[in-house]
N, C-alpha and C positions, 0 to 999 in steps of 0.2 A: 267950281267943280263939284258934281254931285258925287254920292258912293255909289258903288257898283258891285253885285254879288254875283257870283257864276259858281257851274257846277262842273267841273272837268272830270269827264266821265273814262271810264277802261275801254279798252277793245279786246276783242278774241283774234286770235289765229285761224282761219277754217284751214290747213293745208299750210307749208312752210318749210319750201323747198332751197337750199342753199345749194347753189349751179355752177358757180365758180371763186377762186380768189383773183380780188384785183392788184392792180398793181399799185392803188397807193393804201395797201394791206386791207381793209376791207372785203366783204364779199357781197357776189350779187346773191339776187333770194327773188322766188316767189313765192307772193301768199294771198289770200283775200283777208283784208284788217276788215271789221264788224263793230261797229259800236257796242258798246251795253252800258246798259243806266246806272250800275256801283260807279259812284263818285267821290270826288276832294270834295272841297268848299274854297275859293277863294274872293277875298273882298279887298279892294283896292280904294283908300280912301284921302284927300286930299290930306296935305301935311307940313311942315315948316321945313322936314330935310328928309331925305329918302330912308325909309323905317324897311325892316324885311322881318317878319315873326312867325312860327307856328307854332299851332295845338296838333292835338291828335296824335298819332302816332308817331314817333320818336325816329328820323330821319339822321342818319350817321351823315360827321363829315361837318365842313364847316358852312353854317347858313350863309355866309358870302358865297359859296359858292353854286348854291339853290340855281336851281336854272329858271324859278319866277325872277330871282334878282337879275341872271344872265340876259334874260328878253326882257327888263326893262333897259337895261345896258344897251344892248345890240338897239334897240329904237331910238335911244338917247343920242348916239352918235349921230344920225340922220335925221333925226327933229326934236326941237325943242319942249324937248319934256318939261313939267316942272315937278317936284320930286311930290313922293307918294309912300303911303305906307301901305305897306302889301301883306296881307296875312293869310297864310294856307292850313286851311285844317286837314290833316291828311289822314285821309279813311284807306285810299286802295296800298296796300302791301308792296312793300319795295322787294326786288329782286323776283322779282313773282309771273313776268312775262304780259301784263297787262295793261304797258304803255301809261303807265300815272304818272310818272315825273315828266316826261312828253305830253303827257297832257296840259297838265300845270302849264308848262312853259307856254306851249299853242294857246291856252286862255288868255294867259296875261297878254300876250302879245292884239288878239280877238278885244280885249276890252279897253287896252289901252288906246287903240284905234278910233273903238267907239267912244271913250271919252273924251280925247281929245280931237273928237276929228279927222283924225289924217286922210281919210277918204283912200284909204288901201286897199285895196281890190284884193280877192283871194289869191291870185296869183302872188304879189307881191308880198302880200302877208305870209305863204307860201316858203319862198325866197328867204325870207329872215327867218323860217321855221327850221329850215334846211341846215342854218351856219349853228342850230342849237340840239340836233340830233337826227339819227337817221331815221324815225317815226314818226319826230314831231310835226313836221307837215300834214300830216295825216289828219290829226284835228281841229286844222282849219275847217274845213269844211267838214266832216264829222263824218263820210256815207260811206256806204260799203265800196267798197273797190278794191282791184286786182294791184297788190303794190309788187314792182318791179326794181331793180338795180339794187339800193342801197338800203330800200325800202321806202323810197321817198320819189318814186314815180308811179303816176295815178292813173291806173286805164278803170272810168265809172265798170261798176257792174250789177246788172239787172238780178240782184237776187232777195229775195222778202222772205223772212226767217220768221215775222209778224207771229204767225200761230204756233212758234216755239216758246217755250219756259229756258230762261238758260239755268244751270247751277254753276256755279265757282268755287271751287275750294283749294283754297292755300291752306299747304299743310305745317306753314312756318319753316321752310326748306330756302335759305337765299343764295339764290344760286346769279351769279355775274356773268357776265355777256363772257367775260374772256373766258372764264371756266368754260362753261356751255360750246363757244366756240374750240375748243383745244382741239378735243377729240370728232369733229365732226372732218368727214371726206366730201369735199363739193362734188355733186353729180347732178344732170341735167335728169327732168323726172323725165318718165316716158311720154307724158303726155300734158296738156297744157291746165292752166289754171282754167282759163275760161271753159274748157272739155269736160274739166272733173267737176265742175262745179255746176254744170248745164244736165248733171245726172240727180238723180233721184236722193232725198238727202238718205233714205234706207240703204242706198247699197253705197253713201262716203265712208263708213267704215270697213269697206275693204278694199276704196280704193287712193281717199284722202290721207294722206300722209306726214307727220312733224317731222321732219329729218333730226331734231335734236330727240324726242325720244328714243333712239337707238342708240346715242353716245351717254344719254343721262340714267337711262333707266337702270341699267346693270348696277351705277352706282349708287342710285337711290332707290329701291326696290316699295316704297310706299308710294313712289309714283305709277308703275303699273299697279298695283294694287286696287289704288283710287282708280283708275282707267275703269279696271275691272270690277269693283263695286257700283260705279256709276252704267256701269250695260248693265248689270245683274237686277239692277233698279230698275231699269224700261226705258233708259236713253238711245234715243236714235242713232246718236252719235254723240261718243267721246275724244278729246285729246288733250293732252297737255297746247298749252297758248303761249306763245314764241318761246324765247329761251328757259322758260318754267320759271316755276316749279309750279305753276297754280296750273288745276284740269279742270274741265269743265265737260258738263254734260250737257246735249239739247233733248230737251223731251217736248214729246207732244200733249197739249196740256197740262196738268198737273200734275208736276211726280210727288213720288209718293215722298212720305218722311224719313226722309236718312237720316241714319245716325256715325257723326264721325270722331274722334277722338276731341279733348276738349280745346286743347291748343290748336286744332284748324279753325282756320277761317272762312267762314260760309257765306255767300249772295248766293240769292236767288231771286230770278228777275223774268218780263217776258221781255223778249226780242222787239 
């Protein structure tokens, strides 16, 4: 068995509409997931009994319950693994809306495949992405697309961001799905994802919308802030990215040099 290193990268929210509750408590949503290039680090290396370790930023909670350890588990059942030492370095911010721990897990799942073989198709790899959260399918494949239901139904979508800069900043705010979720009222938008998103990206700030920044903002008032320091910079378009707390700006070319408080945390990347 050889070693293997990968880079589990964030996404953005462009839009992030929550349309209904389901009935087995969940909600539907739509949004377009985006990739972006701020990454983990993880390397998975052959081993005498199955190891799980990280560096980097300091992840709460017990590491058995890592969801890299969880999708080697969930493959384990269905093929015969032989055990591995897996180590994550983790760069992207937890609680922060940019799908990193879904990533993670989506990787290891991507590399254990490749090294052992399995000959998993995306769909299938998919499938096992699905039993480990409702994002993590998403990067399997890694591409823009219109996600539906739980977040984890795929309709492709034709949009190239290429000549954008994105910025990111977490302002060290961790905010949990179920907080996030309390105060939100599901409504269906007026118009569809594929609509808003087939407009000009100058006029998505008055018509792309987070449904969570109207339940969060009131109580965290540095996240409109940030919104509104990132326009006053020359971004085309700002929002907080799924349940927050990190906003991000898209600018055209080069923005300029901002300055944020020293406990934020800052990417800057192009599309």
């Amino acid at each position: 068995m050889q070693t293997m290193l990968d880079f589990p990268n964030a996404k953005i929210n462009l839009g992030l509409y929550i349309t209904e509750k389901r009935p087995d408590g969940f909600h539907n949503l739509q949004s377009c997931f985006y990739p972006v290039r701020w990454c983990d680090a993880l390397e998975i290396l052959p081993a005498e009994e199955i190891q799980f370790d990280m560096t980097g930023l300091p992840v709460p909670g017990d590491p058995e319950t890592n969801l890299c350890l969880k999708a080697y588990k969930l493959l384990q059942q269905d093929h015969n693994l032989p055990p591995v030492h897996l180590h994550l370095h983790k760069v992207l911010p937890m609680g922060a809306g940019l799908g990193g721990g879904s990533a993670d897990a989506a990787f290891t799942l991507r590399i254990l495949n490749q090294l052992f073989e399995l000959n998993l198709n995306a769909e299938a790899l998919e499938n096992y992405a699905r039993q480990l959260g409702s994002d993590c399918a998403f990067f399997i494949q890694n591409k823009p697309v219109i996600a539906t239901e739980r977040g984890d139904v795929f309709t492709p979508v034709n949009l190239d961001l290429s000549g954008y800069t994105c910025v990111i900043v977490y302002p060290g705010i961790h905010i949990t799905t179920a907080e996030a979720y309390a105060s939100i009222k599901p409504q269906q938008p007026s118009c569809t994802m594929e609509m808003l998103l087939k407009q000009d990206v100058k006029v998505w700030k008055e018509v792309l919308k987070n449904d969570f920044e109207e339940a969060l903002f009131p109580k965290y008032p540095e996240l409109p802030q940030l919104k509104e320091q990132l326009y006053e910079a020359g971004a085309t378009y700002a929002a907080m990215t799924g349940s927050g707390s990190a906003v991000y700006g898209l600018f055209k070319g080069t923005p300029p040099n901002l300055v944020f408080p020293a406990h934020y945390v800052v990417w800057q990347g192009l599309l």
